[in-house]
Backbone as numpy.savetxt, mean C-alpha at the origin, in Angstrom:
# Nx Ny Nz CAx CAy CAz Cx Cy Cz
-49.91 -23.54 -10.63 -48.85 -24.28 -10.00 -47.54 -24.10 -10.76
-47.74 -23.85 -12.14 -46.50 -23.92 -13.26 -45.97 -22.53 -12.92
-46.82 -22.18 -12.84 -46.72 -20.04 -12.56 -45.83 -19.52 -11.02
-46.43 -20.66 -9.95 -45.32 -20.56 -8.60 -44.18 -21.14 -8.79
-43.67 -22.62 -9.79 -42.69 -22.82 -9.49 -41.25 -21.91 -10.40
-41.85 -21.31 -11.50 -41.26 -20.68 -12.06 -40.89 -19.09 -11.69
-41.91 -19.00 -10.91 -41.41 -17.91 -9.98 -40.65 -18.35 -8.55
-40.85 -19.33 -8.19 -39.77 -19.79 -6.84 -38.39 -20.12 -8.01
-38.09 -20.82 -8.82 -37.12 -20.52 -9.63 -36.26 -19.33 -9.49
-37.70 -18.72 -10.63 -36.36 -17.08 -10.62 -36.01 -16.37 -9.53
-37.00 -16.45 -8.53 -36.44 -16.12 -7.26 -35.07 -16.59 -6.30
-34.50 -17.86 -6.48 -33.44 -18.60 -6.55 -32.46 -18.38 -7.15
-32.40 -18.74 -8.15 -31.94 -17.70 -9.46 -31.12 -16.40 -9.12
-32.19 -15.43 -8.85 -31.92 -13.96 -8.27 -31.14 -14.64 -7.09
-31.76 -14.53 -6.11 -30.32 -14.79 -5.26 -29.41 -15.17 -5.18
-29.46 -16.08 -5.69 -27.89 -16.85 -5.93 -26.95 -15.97 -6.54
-27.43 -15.29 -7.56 -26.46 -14.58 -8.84 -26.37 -12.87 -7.90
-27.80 -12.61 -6.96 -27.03 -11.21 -6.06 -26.44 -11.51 -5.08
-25.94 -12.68 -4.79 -25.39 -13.24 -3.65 -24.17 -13.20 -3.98
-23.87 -13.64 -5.06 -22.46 -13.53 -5.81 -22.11 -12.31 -6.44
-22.95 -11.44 -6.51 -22.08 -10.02 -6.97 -22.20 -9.81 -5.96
-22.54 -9.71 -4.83 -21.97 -8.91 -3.18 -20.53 -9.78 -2.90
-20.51 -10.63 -3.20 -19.36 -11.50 -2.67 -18.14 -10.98 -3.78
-18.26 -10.64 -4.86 -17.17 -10.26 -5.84 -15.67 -9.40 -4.79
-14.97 -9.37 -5.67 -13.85 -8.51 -5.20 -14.16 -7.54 -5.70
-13.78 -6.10 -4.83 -13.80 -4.92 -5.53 -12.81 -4.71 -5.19
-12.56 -3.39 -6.04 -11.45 -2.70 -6.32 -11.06 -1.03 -5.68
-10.58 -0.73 -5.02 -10.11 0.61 -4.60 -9.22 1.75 -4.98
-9.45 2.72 -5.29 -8.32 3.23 -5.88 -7.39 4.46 -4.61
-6.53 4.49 -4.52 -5.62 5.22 -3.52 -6.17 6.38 -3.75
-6.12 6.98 -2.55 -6.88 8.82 -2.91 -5.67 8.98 -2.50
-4.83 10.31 -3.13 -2.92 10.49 -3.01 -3.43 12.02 -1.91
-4.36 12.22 -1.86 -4.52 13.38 -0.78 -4.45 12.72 0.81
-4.37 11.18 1.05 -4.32 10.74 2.27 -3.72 9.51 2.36
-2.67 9.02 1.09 -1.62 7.92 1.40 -0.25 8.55 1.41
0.19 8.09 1.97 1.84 9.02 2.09 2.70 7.39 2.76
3.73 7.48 1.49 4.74 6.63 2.66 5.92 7.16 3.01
5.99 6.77 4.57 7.02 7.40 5.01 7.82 6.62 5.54
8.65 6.89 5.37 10.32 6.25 6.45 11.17 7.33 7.10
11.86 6.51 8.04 12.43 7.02 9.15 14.21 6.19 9.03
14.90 6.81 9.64 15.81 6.07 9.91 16.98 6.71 11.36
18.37 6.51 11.49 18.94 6.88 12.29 20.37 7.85 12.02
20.14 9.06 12.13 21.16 10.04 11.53 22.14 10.26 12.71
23.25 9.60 12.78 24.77 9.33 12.88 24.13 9.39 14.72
22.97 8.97 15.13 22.96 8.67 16.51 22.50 9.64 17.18
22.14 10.87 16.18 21.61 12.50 16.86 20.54 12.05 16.85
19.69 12.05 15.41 18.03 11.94 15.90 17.82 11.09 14.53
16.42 11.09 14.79 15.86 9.82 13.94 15.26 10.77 12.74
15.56 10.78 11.93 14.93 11.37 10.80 13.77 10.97 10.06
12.36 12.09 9.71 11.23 11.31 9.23 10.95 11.83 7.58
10.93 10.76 6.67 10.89 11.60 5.39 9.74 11.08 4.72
8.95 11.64 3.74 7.85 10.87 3.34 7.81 11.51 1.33
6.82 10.27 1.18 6.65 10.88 -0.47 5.51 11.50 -0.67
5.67 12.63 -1.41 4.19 13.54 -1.48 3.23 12.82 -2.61
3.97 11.67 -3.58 3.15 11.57 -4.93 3.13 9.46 -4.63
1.51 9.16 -4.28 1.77 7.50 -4.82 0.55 6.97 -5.43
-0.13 6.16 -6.26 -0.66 5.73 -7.03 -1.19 4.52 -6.87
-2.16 4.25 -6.85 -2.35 2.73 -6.89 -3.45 2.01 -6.58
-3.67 0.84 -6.48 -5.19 0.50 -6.79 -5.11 -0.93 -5.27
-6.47 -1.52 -4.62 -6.32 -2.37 -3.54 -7.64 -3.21 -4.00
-7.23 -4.53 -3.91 -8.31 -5.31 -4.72 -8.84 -5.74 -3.22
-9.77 -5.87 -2.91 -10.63 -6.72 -1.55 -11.95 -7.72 -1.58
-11.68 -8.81 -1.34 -12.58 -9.36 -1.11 -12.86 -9.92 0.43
-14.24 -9.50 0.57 -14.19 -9.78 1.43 -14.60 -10.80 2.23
-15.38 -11.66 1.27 -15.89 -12.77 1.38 -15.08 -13.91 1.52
-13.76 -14.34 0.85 -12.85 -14.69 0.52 -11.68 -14.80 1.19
-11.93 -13.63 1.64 -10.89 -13.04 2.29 -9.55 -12.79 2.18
-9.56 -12.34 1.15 -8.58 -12.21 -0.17 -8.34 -10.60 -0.13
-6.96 -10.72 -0.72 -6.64 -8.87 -1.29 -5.96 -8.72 -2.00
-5.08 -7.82 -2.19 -4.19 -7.39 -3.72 -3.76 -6.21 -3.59
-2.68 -5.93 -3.55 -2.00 -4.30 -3.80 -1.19 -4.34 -4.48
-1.35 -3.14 -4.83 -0.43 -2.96 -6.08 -0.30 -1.09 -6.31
0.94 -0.85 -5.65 1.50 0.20 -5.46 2.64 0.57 -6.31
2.20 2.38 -6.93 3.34 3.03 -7.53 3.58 4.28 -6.69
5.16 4.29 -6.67 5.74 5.48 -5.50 6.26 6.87 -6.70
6.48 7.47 -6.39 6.89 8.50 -7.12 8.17 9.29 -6.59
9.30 8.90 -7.05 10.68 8.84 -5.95 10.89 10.26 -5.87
10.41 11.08 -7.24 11.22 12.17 -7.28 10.19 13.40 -6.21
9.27 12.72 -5.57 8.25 13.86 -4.74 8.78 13.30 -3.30
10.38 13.04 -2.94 10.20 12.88 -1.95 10.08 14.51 -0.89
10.09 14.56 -0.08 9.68 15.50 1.18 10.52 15.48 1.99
11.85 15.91 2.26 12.54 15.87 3.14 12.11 17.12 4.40
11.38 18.34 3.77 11.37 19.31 4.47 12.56 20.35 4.09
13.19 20.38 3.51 14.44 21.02 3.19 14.49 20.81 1.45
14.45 21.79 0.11 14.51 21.64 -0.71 15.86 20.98 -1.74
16.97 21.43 -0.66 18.36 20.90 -1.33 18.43 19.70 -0.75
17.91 19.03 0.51 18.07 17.71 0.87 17.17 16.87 0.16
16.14 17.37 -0.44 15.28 16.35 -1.29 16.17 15.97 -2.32
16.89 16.94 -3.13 17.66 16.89 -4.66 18.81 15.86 -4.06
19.46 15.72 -2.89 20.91 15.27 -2.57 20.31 13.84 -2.00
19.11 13.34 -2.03 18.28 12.10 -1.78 18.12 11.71 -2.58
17.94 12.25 -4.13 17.27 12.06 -5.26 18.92 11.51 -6.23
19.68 11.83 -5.60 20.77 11.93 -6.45 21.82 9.90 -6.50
22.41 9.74 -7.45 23.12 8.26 -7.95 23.06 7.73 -6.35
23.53 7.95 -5.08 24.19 7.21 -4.20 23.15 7.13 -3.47
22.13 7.46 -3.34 20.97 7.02 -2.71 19.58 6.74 -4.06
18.30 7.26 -3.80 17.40 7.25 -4.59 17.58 7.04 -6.28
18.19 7.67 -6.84 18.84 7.91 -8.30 17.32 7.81 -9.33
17.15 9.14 -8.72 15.70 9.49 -9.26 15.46 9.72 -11.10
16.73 9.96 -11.21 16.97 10.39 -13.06 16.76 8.83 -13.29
17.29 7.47 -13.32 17.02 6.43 -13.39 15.81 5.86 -13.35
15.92 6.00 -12.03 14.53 5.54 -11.20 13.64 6.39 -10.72
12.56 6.65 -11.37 11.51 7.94 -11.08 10.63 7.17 -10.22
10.60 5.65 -10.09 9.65 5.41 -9.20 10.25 3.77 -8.00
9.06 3.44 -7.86 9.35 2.14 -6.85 7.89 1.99 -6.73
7.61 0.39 -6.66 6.48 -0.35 -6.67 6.59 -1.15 -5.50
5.27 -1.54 -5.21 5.01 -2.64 -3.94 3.93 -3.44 -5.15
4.48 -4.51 -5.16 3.17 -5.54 -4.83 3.06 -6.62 -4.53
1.90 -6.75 -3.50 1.47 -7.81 -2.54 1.74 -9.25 -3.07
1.87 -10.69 -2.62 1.55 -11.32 -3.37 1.33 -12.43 -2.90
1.22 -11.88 -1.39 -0.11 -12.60 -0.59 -0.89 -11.53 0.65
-1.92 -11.84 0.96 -2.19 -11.23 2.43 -3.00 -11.84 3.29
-2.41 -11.47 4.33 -2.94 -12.84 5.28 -3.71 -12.09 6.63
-4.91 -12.69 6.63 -6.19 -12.39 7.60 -6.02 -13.24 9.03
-6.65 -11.86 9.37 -7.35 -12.76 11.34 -8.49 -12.58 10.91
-9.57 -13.30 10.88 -11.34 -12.83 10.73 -11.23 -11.92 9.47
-11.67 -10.88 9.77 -11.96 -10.30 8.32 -10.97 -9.15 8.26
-10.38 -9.19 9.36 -9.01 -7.83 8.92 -7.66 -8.47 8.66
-6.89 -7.77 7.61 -5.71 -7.91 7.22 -4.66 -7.94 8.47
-3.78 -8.63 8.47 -3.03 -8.29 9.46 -1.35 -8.72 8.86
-1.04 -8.61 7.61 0.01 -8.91 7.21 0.15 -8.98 5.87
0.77 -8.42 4.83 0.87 -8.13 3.65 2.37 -8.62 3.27
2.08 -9.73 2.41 3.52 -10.11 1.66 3.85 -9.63 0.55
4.66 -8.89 0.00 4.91 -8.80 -1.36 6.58 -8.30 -1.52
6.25 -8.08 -2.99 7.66 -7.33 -3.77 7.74 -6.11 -3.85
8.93 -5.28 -2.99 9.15 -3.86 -3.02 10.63 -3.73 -4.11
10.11 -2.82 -4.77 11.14 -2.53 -6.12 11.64 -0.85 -5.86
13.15 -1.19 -5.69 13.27 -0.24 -5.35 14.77 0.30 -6.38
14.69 1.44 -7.07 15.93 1.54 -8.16 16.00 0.17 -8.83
15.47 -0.29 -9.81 15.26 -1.22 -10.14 15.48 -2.82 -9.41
15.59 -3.48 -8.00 16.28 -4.06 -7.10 14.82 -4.59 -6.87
14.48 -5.85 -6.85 12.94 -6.27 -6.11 13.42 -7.11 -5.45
13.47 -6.83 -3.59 13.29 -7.70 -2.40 12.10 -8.25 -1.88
12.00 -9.45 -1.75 10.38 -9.38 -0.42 10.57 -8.89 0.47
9.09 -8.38 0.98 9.00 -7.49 1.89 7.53 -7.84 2.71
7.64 -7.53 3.72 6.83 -8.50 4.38 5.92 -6.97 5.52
5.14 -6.50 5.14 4.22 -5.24 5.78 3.07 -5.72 6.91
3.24 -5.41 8.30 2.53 -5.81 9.14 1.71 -4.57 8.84
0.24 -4.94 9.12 -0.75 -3.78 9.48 -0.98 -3.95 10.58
-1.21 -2.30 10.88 -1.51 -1.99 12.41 -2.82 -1.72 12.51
-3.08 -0.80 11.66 -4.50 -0.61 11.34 -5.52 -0.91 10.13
-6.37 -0.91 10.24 -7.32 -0.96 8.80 -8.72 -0.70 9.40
-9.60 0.05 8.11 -10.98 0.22 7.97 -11.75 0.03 6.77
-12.80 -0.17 6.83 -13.31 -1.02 5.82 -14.78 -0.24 6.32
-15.07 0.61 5.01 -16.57 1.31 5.53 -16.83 2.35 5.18
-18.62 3.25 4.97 -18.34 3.98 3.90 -17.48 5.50 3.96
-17.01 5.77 3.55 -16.22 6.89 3.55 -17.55 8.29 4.40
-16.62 9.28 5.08 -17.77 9.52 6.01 -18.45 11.10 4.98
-17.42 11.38 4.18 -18.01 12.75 3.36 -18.19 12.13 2.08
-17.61 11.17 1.17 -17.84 10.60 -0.13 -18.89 9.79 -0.25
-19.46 9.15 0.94 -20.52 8.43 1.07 -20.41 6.90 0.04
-19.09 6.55 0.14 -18.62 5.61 -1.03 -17.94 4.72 -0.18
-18.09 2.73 -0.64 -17.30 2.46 0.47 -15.69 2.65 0.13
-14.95 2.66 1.02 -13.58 3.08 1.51 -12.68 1.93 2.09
-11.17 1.98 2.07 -10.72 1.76 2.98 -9.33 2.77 3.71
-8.89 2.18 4.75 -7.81 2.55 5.33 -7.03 1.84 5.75
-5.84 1.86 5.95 -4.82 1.15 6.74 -3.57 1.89 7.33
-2.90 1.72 8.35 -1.10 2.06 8.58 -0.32 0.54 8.62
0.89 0.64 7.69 0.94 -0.47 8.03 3.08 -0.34 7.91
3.68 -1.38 8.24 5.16 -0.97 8.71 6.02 -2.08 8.34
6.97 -2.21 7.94 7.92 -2.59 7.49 9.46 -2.53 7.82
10.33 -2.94 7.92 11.94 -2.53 8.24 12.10 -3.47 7.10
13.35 -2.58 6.13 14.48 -2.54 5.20 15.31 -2.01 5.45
16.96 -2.97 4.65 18.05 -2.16 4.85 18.13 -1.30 3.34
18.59 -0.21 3.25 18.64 0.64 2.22 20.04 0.09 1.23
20.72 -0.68 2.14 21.84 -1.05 1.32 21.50 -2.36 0.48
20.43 -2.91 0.88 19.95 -4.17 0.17 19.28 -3.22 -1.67
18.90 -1.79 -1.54 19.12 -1.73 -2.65 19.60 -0.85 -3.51
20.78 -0.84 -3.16 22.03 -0.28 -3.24 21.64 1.51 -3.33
21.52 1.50 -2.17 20.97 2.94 -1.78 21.74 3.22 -0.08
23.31 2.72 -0.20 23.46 2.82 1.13 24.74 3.44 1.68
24.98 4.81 0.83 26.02 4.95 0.97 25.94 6.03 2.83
27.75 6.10 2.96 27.35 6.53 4.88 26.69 5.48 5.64
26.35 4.21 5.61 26.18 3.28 5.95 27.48 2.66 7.24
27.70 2.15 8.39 26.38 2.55 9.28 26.43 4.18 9.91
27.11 4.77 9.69 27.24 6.21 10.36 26.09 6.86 10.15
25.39 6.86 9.15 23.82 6.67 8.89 23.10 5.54 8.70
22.13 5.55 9.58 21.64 3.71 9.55 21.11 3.06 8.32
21.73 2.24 8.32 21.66 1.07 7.14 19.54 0.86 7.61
19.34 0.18 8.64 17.92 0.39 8.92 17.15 1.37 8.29
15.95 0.79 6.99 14.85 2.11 7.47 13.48 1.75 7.54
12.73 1.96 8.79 11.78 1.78 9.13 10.36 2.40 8.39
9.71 1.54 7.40 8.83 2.04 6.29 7.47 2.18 7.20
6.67 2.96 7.00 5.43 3.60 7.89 4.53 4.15 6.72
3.55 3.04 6.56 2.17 3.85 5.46 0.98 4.06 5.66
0.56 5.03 5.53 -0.72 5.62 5.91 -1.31 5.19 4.30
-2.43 4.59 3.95 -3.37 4.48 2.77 -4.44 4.65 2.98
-5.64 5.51 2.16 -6.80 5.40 2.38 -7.47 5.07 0.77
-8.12 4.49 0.41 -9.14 4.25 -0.82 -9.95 4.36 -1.04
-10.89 4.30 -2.02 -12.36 4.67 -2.27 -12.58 3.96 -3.32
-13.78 3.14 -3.33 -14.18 2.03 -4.27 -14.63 2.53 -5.42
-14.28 1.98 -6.56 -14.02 2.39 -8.16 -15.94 2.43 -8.32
């Protein structure tokens, strides 16, 4: 009898304590071969211009039990991508980006807010040339599941934003080039 209850014990025990490491937060790390952020904006009323960064960094805390998250994003200013090699350098330069200064720009979250178990809105601080505004990132999409060739779980998201570029002090040609720029991120992760 001493022998069952001490085994209904540890059996209790055990669950409780694997019940709670499934419930933990994990952690994700950005794979930079499939996050890219990009923005867009409005060039003097001809066309909408799309530019993105080739280099970003960063880690996505999830719980999902909780329903809790965490980002925490590094950009890498000087890999931007214009498509044109002298328009990247003249982006990079004091009156916009001022990449010699500022080699980078950070996001982080510092709330996120759920429908059921998907994200549908990301609050945080975007730092941009040293300048931190809130910034408020709707998601459009997200996935949560195991990655289909890494066999690891994963996530994904696109998610969008509007800033004015002059809020950090990145706005010169303003409005003849739009003060608006419409932020667009593709992220995917893979659990640490």
């Amino acid at each position: 009898m001493i022998r069952n209850r001490l085994t209904a014990i540890a059996f209790v025990f055990t669950a409780v304590f694997s019940a709670q490491a499934l419930a933990a937060p994990q952690t994700f790390t950005l794979d930079p071969s499939h996050t890219f952020p990009r923005f867009s904006y409005d060039h003097m009323g001809m066309s909408k211009q799309i530019l993105r960064f080739n280099t970003t960094t960063g880690k996505v805390v999830l719980d999902k039990e909780a329903k809790q998250a965490g980002v925490d994003i590094t950009i890498d200013m000087t890999s931007i991508d214009t498509g044109f090699e002298m328009f990247d350098g003249h982006i990079q330069g004091a009156d916009f980006l001022d990449t010699a200064q500022f080699p980078t720009a950070s996001f982080k979250s510092t709330k996120v807010i759920f429908e059921g178990d998907t994200p549908v809105s990301i609050e945080g601080d975007l730092t941009i040339k040293g300048i931190t505004k809130p910034v408020t990132l709707t998601v459009t999409s997200f996935y949560n599941g195991p990655h289909p060739m890494l066999k690891k779980d994963s996530i994904g998201a696109n998610a969008t934003a509007v800033i004015k570029r002059s809020e950090f002090n990145a706005g010169k040609f303003a409005p003849g080039v739009g003060d608006e720029v419409t932020l667009d991120i593709a992220l995917e992760a893979v659990a640490e």
